[in-house]
Every structure is written in C-alpha cells, then in structure tokens.
C-alpha positions in Angstrom: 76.4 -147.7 107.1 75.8 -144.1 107.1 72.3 -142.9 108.1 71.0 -142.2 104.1 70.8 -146.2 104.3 68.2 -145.9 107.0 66.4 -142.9 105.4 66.0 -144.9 101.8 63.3 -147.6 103.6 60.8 -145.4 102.0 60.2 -147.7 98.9 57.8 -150.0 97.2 58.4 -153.4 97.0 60.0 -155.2 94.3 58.3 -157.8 92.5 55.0 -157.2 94.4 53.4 -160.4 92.4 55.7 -162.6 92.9 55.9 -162.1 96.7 52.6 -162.5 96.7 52.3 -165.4 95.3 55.3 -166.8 97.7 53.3 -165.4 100.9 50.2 -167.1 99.7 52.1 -170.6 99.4 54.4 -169.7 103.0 52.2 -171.0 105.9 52.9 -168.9 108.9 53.3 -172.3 111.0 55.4 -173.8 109.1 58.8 -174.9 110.5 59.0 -177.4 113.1 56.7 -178.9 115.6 59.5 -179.2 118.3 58.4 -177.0 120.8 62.1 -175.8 121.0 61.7 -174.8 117.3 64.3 -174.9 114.7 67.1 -172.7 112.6 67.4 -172.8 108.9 69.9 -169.8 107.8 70.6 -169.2 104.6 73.4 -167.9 104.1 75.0 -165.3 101.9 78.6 -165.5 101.7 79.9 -168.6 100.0 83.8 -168.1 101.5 82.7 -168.6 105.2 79.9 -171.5 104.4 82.2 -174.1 106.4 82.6 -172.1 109.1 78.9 -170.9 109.5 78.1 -175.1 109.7 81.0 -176.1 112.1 79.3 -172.8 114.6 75.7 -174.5 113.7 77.0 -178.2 114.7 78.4 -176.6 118.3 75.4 -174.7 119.0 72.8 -177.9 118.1 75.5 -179.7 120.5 75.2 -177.5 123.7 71.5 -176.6 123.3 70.0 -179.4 121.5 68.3 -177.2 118.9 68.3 -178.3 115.1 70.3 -175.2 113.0 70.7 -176.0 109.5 72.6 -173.4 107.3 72.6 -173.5 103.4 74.6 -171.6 101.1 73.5 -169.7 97.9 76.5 -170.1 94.9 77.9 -166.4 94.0 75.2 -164.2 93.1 72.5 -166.2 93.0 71.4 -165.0 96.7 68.1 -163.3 95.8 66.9 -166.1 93.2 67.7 -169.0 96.2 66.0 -167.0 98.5 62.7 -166.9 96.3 63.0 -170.2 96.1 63.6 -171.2 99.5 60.9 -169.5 100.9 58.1 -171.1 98.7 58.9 -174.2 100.2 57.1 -175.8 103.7 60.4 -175.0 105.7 61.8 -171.9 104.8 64.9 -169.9 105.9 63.7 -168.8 109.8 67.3 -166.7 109.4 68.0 -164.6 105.9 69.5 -162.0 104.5 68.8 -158.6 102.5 71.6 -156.8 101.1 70.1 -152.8 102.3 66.8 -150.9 101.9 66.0 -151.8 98.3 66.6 -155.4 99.3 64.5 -154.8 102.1 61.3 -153.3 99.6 61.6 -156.9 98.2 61.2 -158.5 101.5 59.0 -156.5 103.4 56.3 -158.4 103.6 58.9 -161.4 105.4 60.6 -159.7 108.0 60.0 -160.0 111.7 60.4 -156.9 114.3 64.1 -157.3 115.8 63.7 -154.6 118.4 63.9 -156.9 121.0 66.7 -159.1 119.7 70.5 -159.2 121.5 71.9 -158.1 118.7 69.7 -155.0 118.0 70.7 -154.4 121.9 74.7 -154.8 120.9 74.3 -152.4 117.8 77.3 -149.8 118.6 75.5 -147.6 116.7 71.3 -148.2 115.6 72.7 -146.2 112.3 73.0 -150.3 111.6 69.9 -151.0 111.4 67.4 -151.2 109.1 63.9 -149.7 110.1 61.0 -149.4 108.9 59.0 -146.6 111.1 59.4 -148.2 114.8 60.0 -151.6 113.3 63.4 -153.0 113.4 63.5 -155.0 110.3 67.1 -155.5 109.5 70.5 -155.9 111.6 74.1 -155.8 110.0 76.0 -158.3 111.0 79.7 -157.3 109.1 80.6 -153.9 108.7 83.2 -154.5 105.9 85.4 -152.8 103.5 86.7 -152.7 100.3 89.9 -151.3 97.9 93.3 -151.8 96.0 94.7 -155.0 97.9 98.8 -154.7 97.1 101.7 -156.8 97.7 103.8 -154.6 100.1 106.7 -156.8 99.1 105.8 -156.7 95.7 105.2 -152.6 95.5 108.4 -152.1 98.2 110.2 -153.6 94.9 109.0 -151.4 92.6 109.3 -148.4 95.1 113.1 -148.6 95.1 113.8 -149.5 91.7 116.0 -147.3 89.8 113.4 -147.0 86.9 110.6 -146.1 89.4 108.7 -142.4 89.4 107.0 -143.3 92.3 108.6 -144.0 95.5 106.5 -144.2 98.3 103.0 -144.9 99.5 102.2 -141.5 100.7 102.5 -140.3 97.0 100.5 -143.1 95.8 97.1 -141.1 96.4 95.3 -139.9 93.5 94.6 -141.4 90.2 97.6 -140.1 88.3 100.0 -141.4 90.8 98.1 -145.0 90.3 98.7 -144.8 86.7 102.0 -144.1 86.7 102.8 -146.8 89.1 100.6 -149.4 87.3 102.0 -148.6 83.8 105.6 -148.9 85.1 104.8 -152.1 87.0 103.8 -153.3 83.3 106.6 -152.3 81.4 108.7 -153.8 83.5 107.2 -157.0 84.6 110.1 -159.1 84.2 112.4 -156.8 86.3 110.1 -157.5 89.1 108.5 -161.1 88.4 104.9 -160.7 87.7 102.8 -161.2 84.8 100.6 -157.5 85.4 100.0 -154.9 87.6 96.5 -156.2 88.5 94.8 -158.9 88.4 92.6 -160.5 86.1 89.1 -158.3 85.9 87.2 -161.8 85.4 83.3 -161.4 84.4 82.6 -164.9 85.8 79.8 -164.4 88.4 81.9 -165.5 90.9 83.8 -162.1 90.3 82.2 -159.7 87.5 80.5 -158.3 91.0 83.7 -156.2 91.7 83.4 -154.1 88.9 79.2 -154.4 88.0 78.9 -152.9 91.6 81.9 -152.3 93.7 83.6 -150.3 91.3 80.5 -149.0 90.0 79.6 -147.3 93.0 83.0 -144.9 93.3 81.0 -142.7 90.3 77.3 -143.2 91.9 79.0 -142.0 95.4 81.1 -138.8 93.9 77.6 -138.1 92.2 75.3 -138.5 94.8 77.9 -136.6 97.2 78.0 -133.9 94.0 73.9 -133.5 94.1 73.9 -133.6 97.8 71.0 -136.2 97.8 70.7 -139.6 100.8 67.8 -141.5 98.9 67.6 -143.5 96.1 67.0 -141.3 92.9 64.7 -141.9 90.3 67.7 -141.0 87.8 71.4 -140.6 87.8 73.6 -138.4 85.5 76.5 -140.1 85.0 78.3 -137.6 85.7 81.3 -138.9 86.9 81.4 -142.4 84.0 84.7 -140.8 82.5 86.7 -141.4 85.5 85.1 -145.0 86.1 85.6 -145.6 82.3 89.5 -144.7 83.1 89.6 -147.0 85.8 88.3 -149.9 84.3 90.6 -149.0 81.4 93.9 -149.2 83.8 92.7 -152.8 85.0 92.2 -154.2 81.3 95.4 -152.4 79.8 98.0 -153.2 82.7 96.8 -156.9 84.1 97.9 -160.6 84.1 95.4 -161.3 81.3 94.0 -160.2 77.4 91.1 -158.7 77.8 89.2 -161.1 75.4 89.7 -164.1 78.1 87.2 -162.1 80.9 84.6 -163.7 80.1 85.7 -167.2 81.9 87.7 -165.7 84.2 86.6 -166.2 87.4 87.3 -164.5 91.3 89.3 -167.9 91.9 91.6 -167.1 88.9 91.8 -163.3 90.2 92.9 -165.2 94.3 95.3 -167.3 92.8 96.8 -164.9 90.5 97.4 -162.3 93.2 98.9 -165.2 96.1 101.0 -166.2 93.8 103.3 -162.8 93.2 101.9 -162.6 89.4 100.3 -159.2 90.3 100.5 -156.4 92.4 97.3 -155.2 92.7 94.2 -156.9 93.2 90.0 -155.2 94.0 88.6 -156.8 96.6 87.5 -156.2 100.4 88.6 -157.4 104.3 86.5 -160.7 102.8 89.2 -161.8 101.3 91.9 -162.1 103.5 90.5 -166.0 104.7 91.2 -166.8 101.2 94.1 -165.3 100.8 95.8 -166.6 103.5 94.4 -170.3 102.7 96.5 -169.9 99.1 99.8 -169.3 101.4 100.2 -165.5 101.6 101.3 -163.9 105.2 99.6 -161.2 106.5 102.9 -159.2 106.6 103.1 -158.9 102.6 99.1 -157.5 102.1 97.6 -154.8 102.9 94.9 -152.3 101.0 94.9 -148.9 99.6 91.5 -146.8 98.5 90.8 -146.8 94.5 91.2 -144.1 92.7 89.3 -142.6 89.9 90.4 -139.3 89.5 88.0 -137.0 91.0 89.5 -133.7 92.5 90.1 -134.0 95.9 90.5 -137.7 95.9 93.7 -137.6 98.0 91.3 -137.3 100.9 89.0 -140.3 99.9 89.5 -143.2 102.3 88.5 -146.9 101.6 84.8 -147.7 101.2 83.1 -148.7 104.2 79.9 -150.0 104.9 77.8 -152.9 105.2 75.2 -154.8 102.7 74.6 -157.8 105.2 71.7 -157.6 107.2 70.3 -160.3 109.3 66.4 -160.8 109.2 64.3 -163.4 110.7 61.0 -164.5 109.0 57.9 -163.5 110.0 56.1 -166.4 108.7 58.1 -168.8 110.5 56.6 -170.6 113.2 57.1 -168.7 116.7 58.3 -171.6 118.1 61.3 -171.1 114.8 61.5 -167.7 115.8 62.1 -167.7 118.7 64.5 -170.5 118.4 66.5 -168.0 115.7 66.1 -165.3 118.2 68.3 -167.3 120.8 70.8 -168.5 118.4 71.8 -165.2 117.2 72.0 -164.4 121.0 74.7 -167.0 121.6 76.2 -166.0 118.2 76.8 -162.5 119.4 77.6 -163.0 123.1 79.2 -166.8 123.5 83.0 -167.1 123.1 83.1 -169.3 120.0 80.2 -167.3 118.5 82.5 -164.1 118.8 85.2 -166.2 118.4 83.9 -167.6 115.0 82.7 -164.5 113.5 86.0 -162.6 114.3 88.8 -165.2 114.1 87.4 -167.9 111.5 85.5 -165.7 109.2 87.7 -162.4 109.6 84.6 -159.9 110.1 84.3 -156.7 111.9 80.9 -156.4 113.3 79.1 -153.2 114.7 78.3 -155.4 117.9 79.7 -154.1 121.5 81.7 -156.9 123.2 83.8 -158.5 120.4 87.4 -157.7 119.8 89.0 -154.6 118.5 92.0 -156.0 117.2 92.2 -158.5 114.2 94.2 -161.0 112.7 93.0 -159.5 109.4 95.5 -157.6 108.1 93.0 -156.0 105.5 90.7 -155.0 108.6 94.1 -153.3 110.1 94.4 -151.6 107.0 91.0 -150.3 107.0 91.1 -149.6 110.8 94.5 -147.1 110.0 92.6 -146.1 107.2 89.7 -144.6 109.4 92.5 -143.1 112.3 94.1 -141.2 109.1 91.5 -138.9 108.9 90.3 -139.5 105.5 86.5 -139.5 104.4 85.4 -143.4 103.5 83.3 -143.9 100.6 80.0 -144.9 101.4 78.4 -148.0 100.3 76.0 -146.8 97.9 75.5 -149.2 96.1 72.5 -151.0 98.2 70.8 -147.8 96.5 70.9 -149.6 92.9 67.6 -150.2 91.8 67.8 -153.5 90.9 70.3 -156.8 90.3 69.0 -156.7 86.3 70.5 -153.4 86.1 74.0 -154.4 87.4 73.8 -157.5 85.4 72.8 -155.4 82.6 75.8 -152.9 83.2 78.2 -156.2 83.9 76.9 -156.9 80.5 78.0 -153.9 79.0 81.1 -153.7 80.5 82.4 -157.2 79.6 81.5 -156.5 75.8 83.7 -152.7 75.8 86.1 -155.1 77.8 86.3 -157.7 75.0 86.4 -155.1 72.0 82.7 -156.2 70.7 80.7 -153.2 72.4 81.5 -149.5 73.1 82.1 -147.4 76.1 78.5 -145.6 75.2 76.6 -149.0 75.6 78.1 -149.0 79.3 76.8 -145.1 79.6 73.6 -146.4 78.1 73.4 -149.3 80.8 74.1 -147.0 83.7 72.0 -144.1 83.1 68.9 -145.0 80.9 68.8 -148.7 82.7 69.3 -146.9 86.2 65.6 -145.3 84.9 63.6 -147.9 83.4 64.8 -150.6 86.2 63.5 -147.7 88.7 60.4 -147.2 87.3 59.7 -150.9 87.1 60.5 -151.2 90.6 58.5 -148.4 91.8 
C-alpha cells in the first residue's frame, strides 16, 4: 500500500443510518463471559477458509481459548459483515478492504497501536490510521496480473508462424495483441481452446474485471491528475484502452461471449490448469488453487497487463493490499483482548507463520516471516519488483462504493453479451463514480 491509502481516511462514513442502527442493537459486552474471552473472525477470502479453521483448531488446543472463524461466500463480505455484527456475538476479528471501507466501519474499530502486529509492520505505510489511532493492519500484501503457461507461451514462442518470440518483447499492449490473436488463430497447432480464459461475470469472478481490471484506467488517471485522495469525479480518461483490453479477453478466449453470464472464477481455474488457455487474470491468490487442480509451479508464472498507455513497458504488476485486520470495539475486553493475543501467536508462532506463508501462499508486510516462497506467482512478483519497473498501485480501495462496481460489472457484462453498448460502461464509470460519491459523502 502506497501512502495515498493512508492519506484518503479523511471521509464520511458510509451508510451512517444503518450503522447506527447496528451500534444501537451491538452491546459493548457482548461476547463471552469466560474471563479468557473469545475469537470470532470473519473471514474474507473464501480459498483459504479451511486453512484459517485447521490454525483456529491448534491455537484453541494449545491455549484453550474458543476461536471460531466464519466465511463470507464471494463478494458478499460487506452484506455478512452487517449482518454479523447486529447479532449478540459478533466478529471480535473483521475485515475492511481500505479507507473507504474503513468510513463504513469507523464507528467499530478498536485502536491497534499496541498490537504485535502493528509492532511487526515492515513499513507503518500498512496501516490504516485515523489521526493517532491505528485502526486497520494489512495482513497480505498481494499482487495481481496476466498468469501464463510458460510451457504453453514457450510453444508459441518458437513456432514458425509466431511474431513474437520472447518474453522481453512481450511488454506493451500491441505486443499482447499480437501474441493473443496468433495464439487464437492457431489454437489447434498448439492445443488450447483460447488465448485467455473465460471472462465469467459470476460473482465468484466478474470481480477481476468490475475492479481489478478497472483500476489499470483509474490508476493511469489518477497518476495523469497527480491526485492521492479519493475524487469526487473521474474523467475517464483513459476508458479506451480498458475498453481495448476487455475487448482482447472476449474476442480471443476459451468461451462465446454470450455464455459470461454463468461463467464462474471455477470455470476460469479449471480452464487455465487444464492447458485450454494461455492466459488467465488473477493474483499470487491463486496459486493454492491452481496447484490443487494439478499444475506445477514450474509451468506458471505472471506478467503485468497491459492496456496501452505510453510508457507502459515500464509498468510492473499491481501491488498492494485491500485486507486489513480490525478488531471490534464493541466487543467485550475480555474478546479483545483474547483477539489481541491470537493475532500475536498468528504473526510470531511457527505454524502461525507457517500457515499464512506455506498453506495459504501470502506475502505479509510483517518482520520475521520468510522471504522466499513456494508461490511461484509471489516469485514472479518478487522479480517483478528487483526489475526495476513501477507497480501499479491498488487504487481501487478508492472506489466509492461496491453499487458502483456492481453497477459497472453490470454494464460490462451487457457490452460483453452484445445487448448494451460500450457508452453504458462509460456512463457506469464516470456519472455512477459521481452520484455513488455524493451519496456516500
């Protein structure tokens, strides 16, 4: 997280009612009576549920404190979350995905200044504050491109019909093209049924391209108007090059266009494991899965996405980080202080380091945990780094609101399907960026 994150705290909250009404049911001794307290995280990231309940399970073994970890389904984190914490034992552990995540949770989140993990920070850049108040920790600093098949794109690389022929000329836009519209002409020649994978608009997925790949034109943009905050407006300036992007997905992929509505992120997993694509948008997330559906980490690895901005041969990978631990202030103390010591043993035991580096694949900002990983889409971001080229910040946490991405997925499944036109995604992007701002604010 670069520091415009922590600058961008300055907002109102959202939904100001509703929390309300949720802090007026939350009792702030609620949670256990054990004097020991209890844990209840809920958690955000559906692909390392198991492992967050086998590392709850050995922690309630060697202390003897209750941890209980529940999962919210794919990008339903914020409604679960409102949920939870109307209830008589909410989440004494949660999550907020950056500061405009934070404006909705304000009014929840406990000072962390004096936590392990605040202590560990390599850098306090990831945090979130609020004035001296620490009210947010990342715990995953992550990252996100074009995962290829090296054995697939070494193939393609040395065929006789190929332009192309090498990675270090596969870094701009045009050279993406090219390479992606071969790969589809000649599918049969090398086995696959696209150059990239399925662009699904299941929930489960439509997230890749409603916000990861919607932030490559909100970054060259901000970046253009030299602003760190959250603007009232945006431009759109740079919607041409995501509009070609999105285009190369849909015209040279494993699927018809009309089918994205169903298609889902496991579709997208299985597709690329198999050898049916070549290219596939995700982050260093993915790699758990991945490996799970067979693939070694010799044949993967991940290159930055290209849009076709000048200059872009010196864009990196984006990097950042829209996890950040909170612990809720209306929890007991007796909770809190329980939640305080667990993340404590999370970032400082062995299988606490080991589980968050090994089992679930993260990179965390913490001193003390390993600097090599078995990831080989963290190795790939780590090289990416030592090459000297500029990541992409993750601004994206700066969208002013989950309606408007769903609004812009929207928008962008309809041009995708033929029943809605590239304007309704402009539309979406730049007039909802404003009216979902002013309703926020």
């Amino acid at each position: 997280m670069d520091s415009k994150m922590k600058k961008a705290i300055a907002l109102v909250a959202v939904g100001a009612m509703s929390l309300t009404t949720l802090a007026a049911c939350g009792n702030s001794n609620s949670g256990s009576s054990d004097k020991k307290g209890q844990v209840y995280y809920l958690n955000f990231k559906p692909e390392v549920a198991n492992e967050w309940k086998s590392l709850a399970k050995e922690y309630t073994k060697e202390t003897g404190v209750k941890v209980t970890v529940q999962t919210a389904a794919s990008d339903t984190y914020e409604q679960r979350l409102k949920s939870e914490m109307g209830k008589s034992n909410p989440p004494t552990l949660f999550q907020v995905n950056g500061p405009v995540g934070y404006a909705n949770w304000k009014a929840y989140t406990a000072d962390m200044s004096d936590t392990t993990p605040y202590k560990l920070l390599k850098s306090k850049d990831y945090a979130l504050t609020d004035g001296k108040k620490v009210t947010g920790i990342a715990y995953v600093v992550e990252t996100y491109g074009l995962i290829y098949n090296k054995d697939l794109l070494d193939k393609y690389f040395q065929a006789d019909w190929s332009t192309v022929k090498s990675m270090k000329d596969l870094n701009n836009f045009k050279a993406l093209k090219t390479v992606a519209d071969e790969i589809q002409a000649h599918k049969a020649d090398l086995g696959v049924e696209g150059a990239f994978t399925s662009a699904g608009f299941d929930s489960s997925s439509d997230w890749r391209f409603k916000t990861h790949l919607a932030n490559l034109p909100l970054y060259y943009e901000l970046q253009q108007r030299h602003i760190k905050t959250q603007p009232a407006t945006v431009k759109g300036t740079f919607l041409p090059q995501y509009k070609q992007i999105f285009d190369l997905y849909l015209k040279d992929s494993t699927t018809d266009p009309k089918q994205l509505g169903s298609k889902t992120g496991e579709d997208a997993t299985a597709e690329f494991a198999q050898g049916k694509a070549v290219f596939y948008q995700n982050g260093t997330w993915a790699w758990s899965d991945l490996q799970k559906a067979g693939m070694k980490a010799s044949s993967v690895s991940m290159m930055p996405i290209y849009i076709g901005v000048k200059g872009e041969e010196k864009q990196g990978l984006a990097t950042g980080s829209e996890n950040y631990w909170c612990i809720n202030s209306k929890a007991s103390e007796a909770d809190q202080k329980a939640t305080k010591a667990f993340l404590k043993w999370v970032v400082t035991s062995e299988a606490g380091k080991n589980a968050i580096s090994k089992k679930m694949g993260f990179t965390t900002p913490f001193k003390g945990f390993p600097t090599t990983s078995d990831n080989p889409l963290v190795e790939a971001a780590q090289k990416d780094l030592d090459s000297g080229t500029k990541a992409v910040a993750w601004d994206f946490s700066l969208m002013p609101s989950e309606q408007w991405k769903n609004n812009l997925g929207g928008a962008l499944l309809k041009y995708a399907q033929g029943t809605g036109s590239w304007n309704d995604v402009k539309t979406a992007y730049v007039d909802g960026w404003a009216s979902e701002y002013k309703a926020t604010h």
